[in-house]
C-alpha atoms as a printed R data frame, in Angstrom:
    type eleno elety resid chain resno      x      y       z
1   ATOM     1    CA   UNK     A     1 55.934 53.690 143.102
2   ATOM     2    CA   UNK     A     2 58.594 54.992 140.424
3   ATOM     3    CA   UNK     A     3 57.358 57.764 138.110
4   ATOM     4    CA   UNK     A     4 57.362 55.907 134.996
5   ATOM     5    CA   UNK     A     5 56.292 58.529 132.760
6   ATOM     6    CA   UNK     A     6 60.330 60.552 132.483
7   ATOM     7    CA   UNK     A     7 61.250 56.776 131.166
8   ATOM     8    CA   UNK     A     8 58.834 56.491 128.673
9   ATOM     9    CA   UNK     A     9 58.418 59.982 127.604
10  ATOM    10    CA   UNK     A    10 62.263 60.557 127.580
11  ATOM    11    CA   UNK     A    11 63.205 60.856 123.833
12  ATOM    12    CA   UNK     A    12 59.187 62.369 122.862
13  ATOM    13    CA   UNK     A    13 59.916 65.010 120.346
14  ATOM    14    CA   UNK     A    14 59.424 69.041 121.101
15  ATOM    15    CA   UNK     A    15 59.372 71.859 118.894
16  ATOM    16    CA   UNK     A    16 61.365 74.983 119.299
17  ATOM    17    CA   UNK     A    17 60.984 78.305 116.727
18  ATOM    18    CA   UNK     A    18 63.220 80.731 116.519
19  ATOM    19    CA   UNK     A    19 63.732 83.782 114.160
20  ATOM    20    CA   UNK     A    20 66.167 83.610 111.425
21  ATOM    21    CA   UNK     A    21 68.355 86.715 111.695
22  ATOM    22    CA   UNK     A    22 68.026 89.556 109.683
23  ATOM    23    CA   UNK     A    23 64.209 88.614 109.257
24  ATOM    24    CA   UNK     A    24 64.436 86.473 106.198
25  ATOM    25    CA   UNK     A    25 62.263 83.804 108.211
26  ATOM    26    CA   UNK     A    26 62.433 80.845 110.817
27  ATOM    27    CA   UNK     A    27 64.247 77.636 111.505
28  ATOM    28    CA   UNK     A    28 61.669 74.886 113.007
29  ATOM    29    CA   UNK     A    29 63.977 72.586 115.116
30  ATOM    30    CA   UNK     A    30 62.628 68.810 115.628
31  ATOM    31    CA   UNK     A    31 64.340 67.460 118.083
32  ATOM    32    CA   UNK     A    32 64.131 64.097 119.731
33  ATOM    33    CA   UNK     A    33 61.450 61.459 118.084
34  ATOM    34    CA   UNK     A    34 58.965 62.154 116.359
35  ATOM    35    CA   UNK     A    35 55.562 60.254 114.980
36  ATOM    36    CA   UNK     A    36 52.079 60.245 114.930
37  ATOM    37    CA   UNK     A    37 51.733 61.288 118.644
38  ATOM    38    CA   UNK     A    38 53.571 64.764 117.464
39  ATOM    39    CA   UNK     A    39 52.447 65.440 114.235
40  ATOM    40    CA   UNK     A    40 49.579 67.808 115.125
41  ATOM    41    CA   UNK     A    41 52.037 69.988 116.868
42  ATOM    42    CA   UNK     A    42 54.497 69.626 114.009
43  ATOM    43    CA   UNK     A    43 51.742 70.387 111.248
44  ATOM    44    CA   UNK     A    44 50.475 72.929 113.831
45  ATOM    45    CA   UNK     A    45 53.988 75.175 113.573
46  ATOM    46    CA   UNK     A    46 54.429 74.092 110.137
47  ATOM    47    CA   UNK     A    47 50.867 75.298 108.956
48  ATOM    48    CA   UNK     A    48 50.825 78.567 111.041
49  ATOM    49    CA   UNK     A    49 54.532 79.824 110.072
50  ATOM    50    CA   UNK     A    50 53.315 79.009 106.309
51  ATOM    51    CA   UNK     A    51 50.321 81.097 106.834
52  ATOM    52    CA   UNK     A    52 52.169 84.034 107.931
53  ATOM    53    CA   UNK     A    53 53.855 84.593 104.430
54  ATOM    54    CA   UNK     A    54 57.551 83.387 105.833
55  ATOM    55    CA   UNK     A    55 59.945 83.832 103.407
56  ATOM    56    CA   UNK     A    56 61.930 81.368 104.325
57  ATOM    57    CA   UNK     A    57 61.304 78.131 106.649
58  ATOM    58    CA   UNK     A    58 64.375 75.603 107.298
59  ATOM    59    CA   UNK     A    59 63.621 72.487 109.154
60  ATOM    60    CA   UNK     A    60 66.215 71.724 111.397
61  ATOM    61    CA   UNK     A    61 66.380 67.902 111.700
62  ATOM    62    CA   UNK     A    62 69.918 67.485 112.848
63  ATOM    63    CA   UNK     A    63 68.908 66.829 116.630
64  ATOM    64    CA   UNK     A    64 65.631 64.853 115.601
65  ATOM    65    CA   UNK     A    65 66.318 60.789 116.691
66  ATOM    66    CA   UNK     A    66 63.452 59.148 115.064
67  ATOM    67    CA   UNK     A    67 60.621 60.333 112.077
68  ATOM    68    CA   UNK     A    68 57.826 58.159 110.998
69  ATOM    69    CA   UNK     A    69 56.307 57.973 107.499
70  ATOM    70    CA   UNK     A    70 53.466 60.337 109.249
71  ATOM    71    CA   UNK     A    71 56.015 63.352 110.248
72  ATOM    72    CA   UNK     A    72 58.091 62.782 106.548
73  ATOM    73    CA   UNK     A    73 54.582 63.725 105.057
74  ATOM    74    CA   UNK     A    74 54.299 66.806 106.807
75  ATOM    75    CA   UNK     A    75 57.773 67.981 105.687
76  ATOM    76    CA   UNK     A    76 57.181 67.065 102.285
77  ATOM    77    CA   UNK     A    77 53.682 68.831 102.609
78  ATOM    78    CA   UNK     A    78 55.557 71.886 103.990
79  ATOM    79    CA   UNK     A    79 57.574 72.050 100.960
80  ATOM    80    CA   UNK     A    80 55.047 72.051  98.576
81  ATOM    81    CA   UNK     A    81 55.043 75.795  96.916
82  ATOM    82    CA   UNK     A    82 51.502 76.361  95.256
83  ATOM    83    CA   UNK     A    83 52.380 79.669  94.735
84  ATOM    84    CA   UNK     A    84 55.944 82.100  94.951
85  ATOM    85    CA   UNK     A    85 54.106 83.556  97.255
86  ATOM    86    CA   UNK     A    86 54.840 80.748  99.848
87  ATOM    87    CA   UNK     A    87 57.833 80.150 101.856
88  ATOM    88    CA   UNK     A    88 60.873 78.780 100.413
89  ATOM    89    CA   UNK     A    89 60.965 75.649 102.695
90  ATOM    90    CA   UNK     A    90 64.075 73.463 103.043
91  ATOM    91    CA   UNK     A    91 65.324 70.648 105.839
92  ATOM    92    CA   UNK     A    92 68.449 70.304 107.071
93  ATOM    93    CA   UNK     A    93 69.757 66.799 107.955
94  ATOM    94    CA   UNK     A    94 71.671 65.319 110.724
95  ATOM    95    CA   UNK     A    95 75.419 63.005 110.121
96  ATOM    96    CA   UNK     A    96 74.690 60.888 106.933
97  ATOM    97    CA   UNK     A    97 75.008 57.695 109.374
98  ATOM    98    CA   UNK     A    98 72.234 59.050 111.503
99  ATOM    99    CA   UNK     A    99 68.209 57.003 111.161
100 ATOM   100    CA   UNK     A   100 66.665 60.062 109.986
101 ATOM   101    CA   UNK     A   101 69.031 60.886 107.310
102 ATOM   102    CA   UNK     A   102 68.387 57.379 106.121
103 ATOM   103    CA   UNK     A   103 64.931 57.421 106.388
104 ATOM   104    CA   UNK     A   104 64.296 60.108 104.635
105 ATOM   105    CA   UNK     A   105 66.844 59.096 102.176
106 ATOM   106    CA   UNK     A   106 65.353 55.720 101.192
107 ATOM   107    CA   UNK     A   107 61.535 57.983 100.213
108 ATOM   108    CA   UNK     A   108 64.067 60.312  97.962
109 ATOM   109    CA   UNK     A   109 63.784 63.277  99.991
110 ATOM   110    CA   UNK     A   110 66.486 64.979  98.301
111 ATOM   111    CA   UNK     A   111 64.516 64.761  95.259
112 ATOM   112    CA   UNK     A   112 61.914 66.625  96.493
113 ATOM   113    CA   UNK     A   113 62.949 69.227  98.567
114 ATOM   114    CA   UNK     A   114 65.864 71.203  99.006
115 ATOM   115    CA   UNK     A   115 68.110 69.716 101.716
116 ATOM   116    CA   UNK     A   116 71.148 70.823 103.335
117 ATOM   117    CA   UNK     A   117 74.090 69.273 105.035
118 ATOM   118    CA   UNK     A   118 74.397 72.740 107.215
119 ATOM   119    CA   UNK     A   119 72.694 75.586 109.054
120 ATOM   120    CA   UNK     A   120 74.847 77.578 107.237
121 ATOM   121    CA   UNK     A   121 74.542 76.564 103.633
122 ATOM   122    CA   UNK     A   122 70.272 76.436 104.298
123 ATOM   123    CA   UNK     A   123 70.898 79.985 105.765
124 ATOM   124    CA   UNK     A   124 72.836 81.065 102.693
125 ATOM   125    CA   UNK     A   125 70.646 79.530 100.225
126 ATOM   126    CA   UNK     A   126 67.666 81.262 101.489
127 ATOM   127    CA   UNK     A   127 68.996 84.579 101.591
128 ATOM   128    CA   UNK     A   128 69.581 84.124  98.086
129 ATOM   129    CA   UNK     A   129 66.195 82.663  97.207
130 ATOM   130    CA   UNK     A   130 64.573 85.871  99.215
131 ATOM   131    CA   UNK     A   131 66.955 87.960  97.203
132 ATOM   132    CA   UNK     A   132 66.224 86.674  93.724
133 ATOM   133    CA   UNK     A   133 62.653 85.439  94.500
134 ATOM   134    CA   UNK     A   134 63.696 82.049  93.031
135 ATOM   135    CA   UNK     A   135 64.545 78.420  93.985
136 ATOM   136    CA   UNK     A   136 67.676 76.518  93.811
137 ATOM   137    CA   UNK     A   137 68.437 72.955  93.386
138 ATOM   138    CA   UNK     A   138 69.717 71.117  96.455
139 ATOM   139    CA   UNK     A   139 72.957 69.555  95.577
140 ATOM   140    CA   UNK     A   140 73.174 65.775  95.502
């Protein structure tokens, strides 16, 4: 009997964390799809990196296939700043022609969280942000 499982379970999402250089904070990479059968691990990072005073969180969706509305609620949850105390959370998006930069471009991400086209520019943006202690607009 063929194992079944490696074809079904091939494009289920992980999770990898990995420092940001320097300190300044993380980068949370989704990669692969992602819906309701991930979200507790993605609220689970998401929740426990925000409770460790990050400054800085980027979401790295450029290698993420597939979000649902459940896993765009988390991000948007994630970037919610109660207090400037928080982390400075942005996402960074794969190739405009990609499903997940649509998706999340048709609920007006952009609108409410920074976004960036790059590592580099979400990099550079939060070193600034941990700098100043302040927020900048995403560019549209």
């Amino acid at each position: 009997m063929p194992e079944s499982s490696a074809l079904f379970d091939a494009n289920r999402g992980d999770i990898a964390v990995r420092e940001i250089p320097g300190g300044l904070g993380v980068i949370v990479a989704l990669r692969g799809d992602h819906d309701l059968s991930t979200k507790p691990q993605v609220v689970e990072a998401l929740g426990r990196l925000r409770g460790e005073s990050r400054g800085v969180i980027v979401i790295d969706l450029r290698q993420c296939s597939f979000v649902d509305s459940t896993i765009i609620g988390v991000i948007l949850a994630a970037g919610r700043r109660d207090t400037p105390q928080e982390p400075s959370v942005s996402v960074v998006l794969p190739d405009d022609a990609s499903y997940v930069s649509r998706a999340l471009s048709v609920v007006g991400l952009r609108d409410l969280i920074p976004v960036r086209l790059t590592m580099e520019a979400a990099l550079e943006v939060g070193a600034q942000e941990s700098d100043t202690g302040a927020g900048q607009e995403s560019p549209h």
